[in-house]
C-alpha positions in Angstrom: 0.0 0.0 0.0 1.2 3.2 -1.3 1.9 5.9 1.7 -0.1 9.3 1.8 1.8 12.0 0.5 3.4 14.4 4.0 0.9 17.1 4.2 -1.8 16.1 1.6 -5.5 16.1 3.7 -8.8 16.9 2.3 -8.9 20.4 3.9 -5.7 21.6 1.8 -7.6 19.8 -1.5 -10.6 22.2 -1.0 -8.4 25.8 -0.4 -7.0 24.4 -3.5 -9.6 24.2 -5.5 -11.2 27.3 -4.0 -8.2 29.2 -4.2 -8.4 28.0 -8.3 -11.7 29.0 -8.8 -11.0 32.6 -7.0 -8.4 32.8 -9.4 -10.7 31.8 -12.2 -13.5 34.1 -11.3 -11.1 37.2 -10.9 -9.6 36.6 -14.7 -13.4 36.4 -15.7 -14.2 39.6 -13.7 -11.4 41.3 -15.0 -12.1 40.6 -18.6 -15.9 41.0 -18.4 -14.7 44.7 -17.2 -12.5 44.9 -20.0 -14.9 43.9 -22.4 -17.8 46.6 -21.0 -15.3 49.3 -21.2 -14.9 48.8 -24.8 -17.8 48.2 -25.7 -19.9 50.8 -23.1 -17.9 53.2 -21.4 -20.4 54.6 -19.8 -21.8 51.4 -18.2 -18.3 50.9 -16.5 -17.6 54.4 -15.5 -20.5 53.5 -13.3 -19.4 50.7 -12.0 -16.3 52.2 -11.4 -18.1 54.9 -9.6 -19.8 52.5 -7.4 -16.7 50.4 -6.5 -14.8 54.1 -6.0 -18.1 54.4 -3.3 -17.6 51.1 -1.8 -13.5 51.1 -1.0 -13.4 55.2 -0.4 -14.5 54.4 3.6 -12.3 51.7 3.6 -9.5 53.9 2.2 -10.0 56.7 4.4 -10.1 54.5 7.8 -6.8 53.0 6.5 -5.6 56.9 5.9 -6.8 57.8 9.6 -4.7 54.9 11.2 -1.2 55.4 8.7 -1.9 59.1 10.1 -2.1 58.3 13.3 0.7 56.4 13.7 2.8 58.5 11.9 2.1 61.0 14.3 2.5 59.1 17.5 6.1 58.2 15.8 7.2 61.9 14.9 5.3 63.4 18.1 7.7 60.7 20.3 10.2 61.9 18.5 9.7 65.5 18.7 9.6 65.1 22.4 12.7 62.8 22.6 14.4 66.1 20.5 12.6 68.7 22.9 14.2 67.0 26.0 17.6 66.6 24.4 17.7 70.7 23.8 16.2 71.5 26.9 19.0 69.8 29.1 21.4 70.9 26.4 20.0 74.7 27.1 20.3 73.6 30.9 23.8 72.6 30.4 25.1 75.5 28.4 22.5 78.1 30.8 24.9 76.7 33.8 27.8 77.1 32.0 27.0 80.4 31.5 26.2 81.5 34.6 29.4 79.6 36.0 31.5 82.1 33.4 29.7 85.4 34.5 30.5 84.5 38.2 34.2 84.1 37.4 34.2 87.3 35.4 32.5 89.4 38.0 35.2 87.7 40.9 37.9 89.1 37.8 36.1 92.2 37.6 35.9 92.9 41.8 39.3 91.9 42.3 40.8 94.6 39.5 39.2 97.0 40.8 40.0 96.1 44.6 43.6 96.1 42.7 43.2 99.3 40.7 42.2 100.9 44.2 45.4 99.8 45.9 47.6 100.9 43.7 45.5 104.5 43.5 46.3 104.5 47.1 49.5 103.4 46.9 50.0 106.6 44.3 48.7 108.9 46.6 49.4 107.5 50.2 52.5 108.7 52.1 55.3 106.5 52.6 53.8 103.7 50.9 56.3 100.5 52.3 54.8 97.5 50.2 50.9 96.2 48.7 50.4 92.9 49.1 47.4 90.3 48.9 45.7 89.8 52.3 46.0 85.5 51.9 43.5 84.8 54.9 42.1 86.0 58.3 40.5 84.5 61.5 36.8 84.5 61.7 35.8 81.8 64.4 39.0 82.4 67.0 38.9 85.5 69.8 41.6 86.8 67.9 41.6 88.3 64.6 44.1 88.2 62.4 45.3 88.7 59.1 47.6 87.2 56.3 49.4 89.8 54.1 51.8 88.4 51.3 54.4 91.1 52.4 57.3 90.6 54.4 61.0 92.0 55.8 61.7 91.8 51.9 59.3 94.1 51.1 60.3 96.5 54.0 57.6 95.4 56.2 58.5 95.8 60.0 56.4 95.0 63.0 53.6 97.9 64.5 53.2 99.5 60.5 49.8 100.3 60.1 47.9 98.5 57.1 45.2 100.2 55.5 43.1 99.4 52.5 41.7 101.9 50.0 38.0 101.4 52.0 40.1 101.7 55.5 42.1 100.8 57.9 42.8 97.3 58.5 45.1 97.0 61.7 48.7 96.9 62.3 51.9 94.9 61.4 52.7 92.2 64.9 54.6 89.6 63.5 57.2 89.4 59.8 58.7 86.6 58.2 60.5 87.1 54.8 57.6 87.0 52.1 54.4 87.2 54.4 53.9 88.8 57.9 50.5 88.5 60.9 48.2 91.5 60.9 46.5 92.5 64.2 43.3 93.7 62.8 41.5 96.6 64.3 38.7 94.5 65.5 40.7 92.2 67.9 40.3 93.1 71.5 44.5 94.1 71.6 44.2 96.5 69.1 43.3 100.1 70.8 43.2 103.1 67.8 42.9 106.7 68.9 40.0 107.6 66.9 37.2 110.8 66.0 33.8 111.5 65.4 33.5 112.3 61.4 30.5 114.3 62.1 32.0 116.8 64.9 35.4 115.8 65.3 34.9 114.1 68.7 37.9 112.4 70.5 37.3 108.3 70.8 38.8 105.2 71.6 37.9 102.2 69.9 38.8 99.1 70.3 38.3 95.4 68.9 35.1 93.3 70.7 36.7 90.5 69.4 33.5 89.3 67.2 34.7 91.2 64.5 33.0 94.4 66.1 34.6 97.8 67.5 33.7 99.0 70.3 33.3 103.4 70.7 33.5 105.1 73.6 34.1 108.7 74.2 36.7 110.1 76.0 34.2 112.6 77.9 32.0 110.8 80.1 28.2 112.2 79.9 25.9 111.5 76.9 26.0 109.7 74.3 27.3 111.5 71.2 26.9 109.0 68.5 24.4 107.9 65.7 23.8 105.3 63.7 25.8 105.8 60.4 28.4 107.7 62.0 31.9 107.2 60.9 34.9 106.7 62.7 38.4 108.0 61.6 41.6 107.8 62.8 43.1 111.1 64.8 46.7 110.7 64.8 47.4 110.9 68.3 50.2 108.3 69.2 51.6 109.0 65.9 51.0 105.1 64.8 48.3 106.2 62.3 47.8 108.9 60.2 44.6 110.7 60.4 41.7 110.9 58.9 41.4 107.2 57.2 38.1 105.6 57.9 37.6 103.0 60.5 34.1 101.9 61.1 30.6 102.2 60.9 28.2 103.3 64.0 25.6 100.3 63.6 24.4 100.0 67.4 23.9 102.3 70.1 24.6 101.2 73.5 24.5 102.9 77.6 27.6 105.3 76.8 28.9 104.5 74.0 28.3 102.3 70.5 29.3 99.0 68.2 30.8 99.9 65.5 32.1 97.5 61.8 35.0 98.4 60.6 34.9 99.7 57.1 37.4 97.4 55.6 36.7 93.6 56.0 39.4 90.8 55.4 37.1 88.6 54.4 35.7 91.2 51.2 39.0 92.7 50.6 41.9 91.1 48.1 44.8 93.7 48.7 46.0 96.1 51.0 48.8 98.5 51.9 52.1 98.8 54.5 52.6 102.5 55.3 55.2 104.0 57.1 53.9 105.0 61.0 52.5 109.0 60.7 55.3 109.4 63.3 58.7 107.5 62.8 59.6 107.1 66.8 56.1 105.3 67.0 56.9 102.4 65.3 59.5 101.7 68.6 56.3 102.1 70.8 53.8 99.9 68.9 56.0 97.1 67.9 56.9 96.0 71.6 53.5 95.7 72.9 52.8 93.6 69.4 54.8 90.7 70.3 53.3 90.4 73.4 49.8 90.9 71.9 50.3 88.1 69.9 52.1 85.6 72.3 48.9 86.3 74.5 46.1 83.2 74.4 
């Protein structure tokens, strides 16, 4: 007994023969069409017409979903291309801002510089300008760095002043850097006046980075919020008239003071030569014992 062929049922005989007949009936179709074209056009345009009826909804539907999913696909991508500009504009926004920082540090510092040296120009008995390197903020004593030394000229009890005021005094010099007492440290006494009226005053460091004002004449209190502080020149160390603090506080007899020229905003300052010569004898002895004290 022969042996079926692999595959061959009854089912596949019968989409066979349909499929045939299909095949059959579409030739037929097609030529009968042909045939009526010839023969009456006008018969087959309305046919045509009718079949034009019959697949235009189908054609449209199939229009509406290509549509549709071409925009899903170019509205995905659209929003993939939005969010890779936006964090690019984030980048390059950061970068920016990063770069006008820097240039306005640049900016601050050249003119802090520019200022110095104007001072320098015109200050008497200019000794050395240096770059104040770093200063104490959270110890009872306050202290400065100044990238100036024996070098440069720079002796112990020279006053130090910056073009917005006076900073303190020289107390300790190595060869390329020396220790500033600043006028804010409770060791650091500076015969001062009233701006406003000339009144004689002593004021002297708090040690928070305050000054404390007090009169010399006991009685009431002469001073006002705003008022500013400048040196005298008694004692000889400093020269007058150079700006020293604030008034910010008023107190019993006297008032809290900050001192016009901060470390911690200022990049340069100056060495000057004490207003009297024979002071600098006078206010370098008490300097080394300032700054051995705890």
């Amino acid at each position: 007994m022969a042996a079926a062929r692999p595959g061959w049922s009854r089912r596949a005989q019968y989409g066979l023969f349909f499929g045939l007949l299909a095949v059959i009936a579409g030739v037929l179709i097609g030529l009968v069409l042909l045939i009526l074209s010839l023969v009456a056009p006008k018969t087959f345009d309305g046919i045509r017409g009718a079949a034009l009826d019959i697949t235009a909804p189908i054609t449209a539907a199939l229009g509406e979903v290509s549509t549709t999913v071409e925009g899903i696909v170019g509205g995905a991508g659209d929003y993939w291309d939005a969010a890779h500009q936006n964090g690019l504009l984030k980048r390059q926004n950061k970068a920016m801002l990063q770069r006008m920082v820097e240039a306005k540090a640049i900016l601050q510092e050249n003119a802090q510089l520019k200022a110095a040296l104007d001072l320098r120009q015109h200050a008497r008995d200019t000794v050395a300008t240096g770059r104040v390197v770093g200063s104490s903020f959270n110890s009872l004593r306050r202290f400065a760095i100044l990238s100036a030394g024996s070098r440069d000229g720079v002796q112990n009890g020279m006053p130090v002043r910056s073009p917005e005021g006076l900073i303190g005094r020289i107390i300790d010099t190595g060869s390329i850097a020396s220790r500033v007492l600043l006028v804010s440290d409770r060791a650091n006494i500076v015969p001062a006046r009233l701006l406003r009226n000339g009144l004689a005053v002593i004021a002297q460091g708090r040690g928070d980075g305050t000054i404390d004002i007090r009169p010399l004449e006991v009685g009431r209190n002469p001073f006002k919020r705003g008022d500013i502080i400048v040196t005298s020149g008694t004692g000889g160390l400093y020269p007058p008239l150079v700006p020293v603090a604030r008034v910010v506080k008023l107190d019993d007899d006297g008032a809290i003071a900050l001192p016009l020229a901060d470390p911690a905003n200022i990049s340069f300052a100056i060495v000057e030569q004490p207003y009297e010569p024979a002071a600098i004898a006078v206010a370098s002895a008490p300097a080394d014992a300032d700054a051995d004290a705890p």
